[in-house]
C-alpha positions in Angstrom: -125.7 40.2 103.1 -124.1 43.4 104.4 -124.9 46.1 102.4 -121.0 47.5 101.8 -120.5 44.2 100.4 -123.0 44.5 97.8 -123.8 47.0 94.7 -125.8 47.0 91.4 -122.6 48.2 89.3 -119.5 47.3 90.5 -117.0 49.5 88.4 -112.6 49.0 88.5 -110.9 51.6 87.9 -111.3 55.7 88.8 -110.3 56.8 85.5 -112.5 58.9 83.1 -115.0 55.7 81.5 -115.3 54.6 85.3 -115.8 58.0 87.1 -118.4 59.2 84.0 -120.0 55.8 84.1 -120.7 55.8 88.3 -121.9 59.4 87.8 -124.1 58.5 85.4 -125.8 55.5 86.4 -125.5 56.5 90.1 -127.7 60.0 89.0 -130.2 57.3 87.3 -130.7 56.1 90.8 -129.1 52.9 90.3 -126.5 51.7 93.4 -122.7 51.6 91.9 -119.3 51.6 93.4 -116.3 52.6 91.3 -113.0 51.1 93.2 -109.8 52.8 92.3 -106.4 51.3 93.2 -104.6 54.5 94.1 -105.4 57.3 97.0 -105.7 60.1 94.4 -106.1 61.2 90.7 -102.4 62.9 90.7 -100.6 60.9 88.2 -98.6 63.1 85.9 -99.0 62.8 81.8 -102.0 61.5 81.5 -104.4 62.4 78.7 -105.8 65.9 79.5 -107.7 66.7 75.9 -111.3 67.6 76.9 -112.6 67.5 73.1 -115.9 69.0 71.9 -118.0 65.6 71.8 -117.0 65.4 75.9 -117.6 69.3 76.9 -121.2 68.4 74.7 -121.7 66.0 77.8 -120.4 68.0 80.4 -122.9 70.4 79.2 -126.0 68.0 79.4 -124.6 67.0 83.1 -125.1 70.9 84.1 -121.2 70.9 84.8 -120.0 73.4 82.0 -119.9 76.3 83.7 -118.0 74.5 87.1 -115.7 73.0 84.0 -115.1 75.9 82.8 -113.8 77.9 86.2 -111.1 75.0 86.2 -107.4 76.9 85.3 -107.0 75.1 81.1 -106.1 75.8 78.0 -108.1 76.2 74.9 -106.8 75.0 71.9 -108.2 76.2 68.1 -105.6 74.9 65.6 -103.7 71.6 65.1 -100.5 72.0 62.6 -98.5 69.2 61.6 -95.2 69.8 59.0 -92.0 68.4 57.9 -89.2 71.0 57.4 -90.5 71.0 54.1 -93.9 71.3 54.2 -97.5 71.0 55.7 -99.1 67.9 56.3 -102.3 69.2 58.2 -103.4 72.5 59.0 -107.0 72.8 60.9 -108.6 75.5 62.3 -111.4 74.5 65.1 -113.2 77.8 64.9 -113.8 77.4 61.2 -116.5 74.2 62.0 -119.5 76.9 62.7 -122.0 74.0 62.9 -120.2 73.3 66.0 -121.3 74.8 69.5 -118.2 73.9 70.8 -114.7 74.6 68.7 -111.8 74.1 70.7 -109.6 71.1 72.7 -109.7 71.8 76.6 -106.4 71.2 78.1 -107.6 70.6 81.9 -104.9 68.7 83.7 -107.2 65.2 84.0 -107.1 64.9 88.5 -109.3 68.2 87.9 -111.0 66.5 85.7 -112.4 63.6 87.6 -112.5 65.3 90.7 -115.5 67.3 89.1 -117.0 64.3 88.1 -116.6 62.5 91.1 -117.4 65.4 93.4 -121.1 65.8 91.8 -121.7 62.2 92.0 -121.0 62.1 95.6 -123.9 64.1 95.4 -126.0 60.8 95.5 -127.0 58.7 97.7 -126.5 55.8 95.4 -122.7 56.3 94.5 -119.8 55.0 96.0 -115.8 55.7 95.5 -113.9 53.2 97.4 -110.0 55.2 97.0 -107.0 52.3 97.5 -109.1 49.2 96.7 -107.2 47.5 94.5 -109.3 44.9 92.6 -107.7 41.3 92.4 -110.4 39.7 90.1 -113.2 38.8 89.4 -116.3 36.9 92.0 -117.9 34.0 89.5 -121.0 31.7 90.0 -122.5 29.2 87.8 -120.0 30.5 84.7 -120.8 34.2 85.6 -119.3 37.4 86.9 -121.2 38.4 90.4 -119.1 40.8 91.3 -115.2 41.6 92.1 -112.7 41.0 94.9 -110.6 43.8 96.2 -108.2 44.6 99.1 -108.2 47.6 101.2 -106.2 48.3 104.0 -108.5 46.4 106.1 -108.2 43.1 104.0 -109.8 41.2 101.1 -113.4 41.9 100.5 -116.0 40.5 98.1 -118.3 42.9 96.5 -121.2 41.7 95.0 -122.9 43.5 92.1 -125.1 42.6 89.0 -123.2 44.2 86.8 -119.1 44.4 86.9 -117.3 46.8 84.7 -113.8 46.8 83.7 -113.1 50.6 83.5 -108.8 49.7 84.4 -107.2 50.9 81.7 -105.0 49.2 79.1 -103.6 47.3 81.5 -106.7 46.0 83.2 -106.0 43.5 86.0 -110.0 42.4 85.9 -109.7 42.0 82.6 -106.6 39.9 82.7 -108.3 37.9 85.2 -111.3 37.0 83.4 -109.8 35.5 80.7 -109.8 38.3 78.3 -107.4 39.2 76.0 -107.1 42.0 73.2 -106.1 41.9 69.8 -102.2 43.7 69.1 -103.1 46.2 66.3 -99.6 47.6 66.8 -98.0 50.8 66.7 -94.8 51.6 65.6 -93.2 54.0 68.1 -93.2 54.8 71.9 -93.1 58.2 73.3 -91.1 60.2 75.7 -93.1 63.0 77.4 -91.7 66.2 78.1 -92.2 69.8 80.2 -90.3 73.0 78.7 -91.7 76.4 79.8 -93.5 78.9 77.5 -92.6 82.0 76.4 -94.4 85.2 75.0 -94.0 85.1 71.3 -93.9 81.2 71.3 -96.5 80.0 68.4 -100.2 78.2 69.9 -102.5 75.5 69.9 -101.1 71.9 69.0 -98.3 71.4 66.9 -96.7 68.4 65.0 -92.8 68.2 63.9 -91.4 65.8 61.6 -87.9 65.6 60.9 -85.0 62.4 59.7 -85.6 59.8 62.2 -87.5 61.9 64.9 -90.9 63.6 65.3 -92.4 65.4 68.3 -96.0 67.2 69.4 -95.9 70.1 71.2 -99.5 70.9 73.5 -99.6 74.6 74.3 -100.6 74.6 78.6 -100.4 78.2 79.0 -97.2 79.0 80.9 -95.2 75.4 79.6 -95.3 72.9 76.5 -96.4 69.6 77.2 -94.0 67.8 74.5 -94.5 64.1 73.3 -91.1 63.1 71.7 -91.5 59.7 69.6 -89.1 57.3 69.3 -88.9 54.5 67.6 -90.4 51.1 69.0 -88.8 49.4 71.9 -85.9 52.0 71.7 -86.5 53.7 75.0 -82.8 51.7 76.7 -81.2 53.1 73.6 -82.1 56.4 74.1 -81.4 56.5 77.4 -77.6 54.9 76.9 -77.1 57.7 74.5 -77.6 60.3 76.9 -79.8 63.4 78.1 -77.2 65.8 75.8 -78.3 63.6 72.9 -81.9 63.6 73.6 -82.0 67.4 74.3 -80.1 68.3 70.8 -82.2 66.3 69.3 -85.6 67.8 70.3 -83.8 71.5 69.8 -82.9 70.7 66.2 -86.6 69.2 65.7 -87.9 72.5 67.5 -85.9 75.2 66.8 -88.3 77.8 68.9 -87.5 75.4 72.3 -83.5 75.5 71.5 -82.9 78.2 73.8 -84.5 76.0 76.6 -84.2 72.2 76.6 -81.5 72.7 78.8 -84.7 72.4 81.4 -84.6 69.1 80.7 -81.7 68.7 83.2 -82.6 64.9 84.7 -84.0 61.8 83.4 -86.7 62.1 85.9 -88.0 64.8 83.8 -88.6 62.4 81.6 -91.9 60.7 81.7 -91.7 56.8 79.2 -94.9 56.1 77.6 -95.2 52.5 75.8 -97.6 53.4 73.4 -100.4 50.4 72.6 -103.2 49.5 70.2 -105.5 47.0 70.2 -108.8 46.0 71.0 -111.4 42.9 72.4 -113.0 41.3 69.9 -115.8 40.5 72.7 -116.3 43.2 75.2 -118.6 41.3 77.4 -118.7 37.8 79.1 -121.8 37.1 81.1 -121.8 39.4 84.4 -119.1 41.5 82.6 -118.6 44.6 80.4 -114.8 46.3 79.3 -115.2 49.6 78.3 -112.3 52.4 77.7 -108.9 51.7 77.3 -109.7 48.1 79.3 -111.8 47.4 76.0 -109.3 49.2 73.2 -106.5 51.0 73.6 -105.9 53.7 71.7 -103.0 55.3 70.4 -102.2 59.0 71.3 -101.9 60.2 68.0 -105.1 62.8 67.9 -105.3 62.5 72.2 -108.5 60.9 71.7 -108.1 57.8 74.5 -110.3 60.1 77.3 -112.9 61.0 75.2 -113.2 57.3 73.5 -113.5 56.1 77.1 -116.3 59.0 77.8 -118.6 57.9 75.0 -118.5 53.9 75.8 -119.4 55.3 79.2 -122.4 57.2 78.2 -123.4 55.0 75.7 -123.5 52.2 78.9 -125.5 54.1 80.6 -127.9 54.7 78.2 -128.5 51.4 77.2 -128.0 49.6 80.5 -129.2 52.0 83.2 -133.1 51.4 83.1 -132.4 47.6 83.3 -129.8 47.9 86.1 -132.6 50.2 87.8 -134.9 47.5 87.3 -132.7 45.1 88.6 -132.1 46.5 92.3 -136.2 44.9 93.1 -135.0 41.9 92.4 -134.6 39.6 95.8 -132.5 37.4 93.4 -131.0 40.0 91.6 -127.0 38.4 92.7 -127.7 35.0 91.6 -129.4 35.5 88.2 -127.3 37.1 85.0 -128.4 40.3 83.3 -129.4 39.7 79.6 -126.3 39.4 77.9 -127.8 40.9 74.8 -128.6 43.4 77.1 -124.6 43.9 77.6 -123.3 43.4 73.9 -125.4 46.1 72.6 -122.7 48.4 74.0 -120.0 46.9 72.0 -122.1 46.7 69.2 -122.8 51.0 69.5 -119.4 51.7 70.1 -118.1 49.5 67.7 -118.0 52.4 64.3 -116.5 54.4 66.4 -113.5 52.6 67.8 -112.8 51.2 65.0 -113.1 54.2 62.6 -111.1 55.9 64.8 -108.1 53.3 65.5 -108.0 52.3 61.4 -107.4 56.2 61.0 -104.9 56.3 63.8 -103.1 53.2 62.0 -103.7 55.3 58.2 -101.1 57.9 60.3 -98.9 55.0 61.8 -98.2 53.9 58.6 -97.9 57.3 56.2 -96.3 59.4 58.9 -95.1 58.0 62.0 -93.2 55.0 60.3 -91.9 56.7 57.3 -90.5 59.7 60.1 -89.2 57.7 62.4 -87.4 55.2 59.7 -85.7 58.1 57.9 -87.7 58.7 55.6 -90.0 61.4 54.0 -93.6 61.1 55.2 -95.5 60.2 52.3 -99.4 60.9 51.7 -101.4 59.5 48.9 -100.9 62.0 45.7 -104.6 63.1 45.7 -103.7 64.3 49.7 -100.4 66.0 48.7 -102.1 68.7 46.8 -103.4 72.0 48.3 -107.0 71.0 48.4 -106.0 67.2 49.2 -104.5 69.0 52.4 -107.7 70.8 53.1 -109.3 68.0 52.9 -107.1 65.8 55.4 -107.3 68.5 57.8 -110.9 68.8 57.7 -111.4 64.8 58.0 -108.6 64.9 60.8 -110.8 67.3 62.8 -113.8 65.6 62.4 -113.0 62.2 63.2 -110.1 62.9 65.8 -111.0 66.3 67.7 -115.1 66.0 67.3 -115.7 61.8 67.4 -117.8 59.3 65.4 -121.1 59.3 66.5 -120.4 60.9 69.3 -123.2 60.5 72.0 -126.0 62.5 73.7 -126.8 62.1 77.7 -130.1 60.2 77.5 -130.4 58.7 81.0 -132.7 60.3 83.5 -132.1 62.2 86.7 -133.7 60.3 89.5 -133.5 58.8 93.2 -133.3 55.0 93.7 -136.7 53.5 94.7 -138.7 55.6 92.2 -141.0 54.2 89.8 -139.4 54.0 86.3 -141.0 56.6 83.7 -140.5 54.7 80.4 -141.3 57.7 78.4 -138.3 59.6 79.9 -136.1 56.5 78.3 -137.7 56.8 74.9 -134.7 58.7 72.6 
């Protein structure tokens, strides 16, 4: 079988779980080929929040200090209010424990082209740019590999293992049969750019007014500004005009009055519909959903990047000796890897992506519904009082900016057709 036409890890999608995930399995000398459907990373909007528990693995790759020569933001404090009062109000550099206490705001192409550029590095990584993948290749009830067309044609690419990396909207997903659980959100969001100006406040800010509530991500010389709207509203909005929607957004953030007039065209205006939900299986035999392919998360706490980091390293950890293993194999296309094997990433990630969703909903429900319907956002009593605040803020920075169990780089550096050193694996 030609060799292009064959992989150990066959990966969809070029997006952070994919990229981090052929990086790291391709530097533990197993053979893997991420496929991503368009010719570049440019695609505006998407989530740029680097948090700590991600630089913490950029920093075990060796790839801080190229990280940090990238043009971002830092990011130290995360406010939320009504006009009335404060609902959160965390300070990163307070959480000395912490090597790293800040958010990077690095615009996310930059991001994966860093990782992408150091796995090239390897002899055992492939990025296959415009290969969009059509589903998956199955034998005897199991996944062998994917199909995907280039611009030469349809191609088969068989693999032992085959990763849906996709995103929310994961066509291999789809294709295998899989389908997630709605946890539903209550709102869709409307991003915005609006320059900066000397004087302007920092860090991450939440508004919360009568029917409306925004975020507004300090990028140096502009605000990135998510404007929520209610549910399936986005046609309504739009009929109501860009006057409307500017007025709006100047009355919810008085500092930007003087300059939503930038917002001169609807093309400025980027729709998000916001999702959440999850698999209740991750796995079928021959295939693993990771990421956003395996639960979608909501923006609220920008966390989706960093989720889809950890289920990559965690994947790597657990399944990169075995996959190394794998490549002697004569047989290795035809036979199944253990699928208890496979559902031991699920069953790591699981705390996590579920902590962090059931919070995310907690928010839904208390803030985002009560805001958007009208109403006064409404905490429990206990969190309504000064030191109930505290408390929210610190648990909000714990469990949204530094992770659940966030995870450690355990897999070893090595070239493919090296003997395995078991002790190396032992964490």
């Amino acid at each position: 079988m030609p060799e292009d036409l064959t992989t150990t890890c066959a990966i969809s999608g070029g997006g952070p779980a994919g990229i981090t995930l052929g990086l790291l399995l391709a530097r533990a000398g197993v053979r893997t080929t991420v496929l991503e459907k368009h010719g570049d990373f440019l695609r505006d909007f998407r989530g740029d929040t680097v948090h700590p528990s991600t630089l913490r693995v950029i920093d075990e790759l060796g790839l801080l200090d190229e990280l940090e020569g990238l043009p971002h933001r830092k990011l130290t404090t995360l406010r939320i209010a009504t006009d009335t009062r404060p609902l959160i109000d965390a300070d990163l550099t307070r959480f000395t424990r912490w090597r790293y206490r800040h958010i990077a705001m690095i615009p996310q192409w930059d991001f994966l082209t860093l990782l992408a550029e150091r796995a090239q590095r390897y002899p055992t990584f492939r990025l296959r740019m415009e290969a969009e993948v059509l589903g998956p290749l199955e034998q005897d009830g199991a996944v062998r590999g994917l199909r995907y067309r280039d611009a030469s044609g349809e191609h088969g690419l068989r693999a032992v293992l085959t990763v849906a990396a996709d995103g929310r909207r994961s066509d291999l997903r789809s294709a295998a049969g899989m389908v997630p659980t709605e946890l539903g959100a209550p709102m869709d969001v409307l991003w915005l750019r609006i320059s900066r100006r000397p004087g302007d406040p920092t860090g991450l800010g939440g508004y919360i007014g009568r029917g409306q509530m925004a975020a507004t991500i300090d990028r140096g010389d502009y605000w990135q500004i998510a404007f929520l709207i209610p549910k399936g509203s986005y046609e309504r909005v739009r009929g109501q005009g860009l006057e409307a929607l500017r007025n709006r957004l100047a009355a919810l953030v008085p500092f930007l009055a003087d300059r939503v007039g930038e917002v001169d065209d609807w093309d400025r205006v980027a729709f998000l519909e916001v999702g959440l939900d999850r698999l209740s299986r991750w796995d079928r035999p021959g295939l693993l959903a990771i990421g956003d392919a395996a639960h979608t998360m909501s923006p609220i706490g920008g966390v989706g990047i960093n989720l889809a980091v950890q289920d990559a390293v965690a994947t790597a950890n657990l399944l990169a000796d075995p996959l190394y293993r794998a490549q002697a194999d004569p047989a290795r296309f035809d036979r199944t890897l253990n699928p208890g094997l496979v559902r031991r990433v699920q069953r790591r990630r699981a705390v996590p992506t579920i902590g962090t969703q059931s919070v995310q909903r907690i928010i839904q429900r208390c803030v985002v519904d009560q805001a958007l319907g009208d109403g006064e956002p409404r905490l429990p009593a206990i969190l309504e009082t000064p030191n109930g605040r505290r408390l929210l803020s610190q648990v909000m920075a714990r469990i949204m900016v530094y992770g659940l169990l966030p995870e450690h780089v355990r897999t070893p550096e090595r070239r493919a057709g090296t003997p395995v050193d078991d002790t190396a694996l032992r964490h």
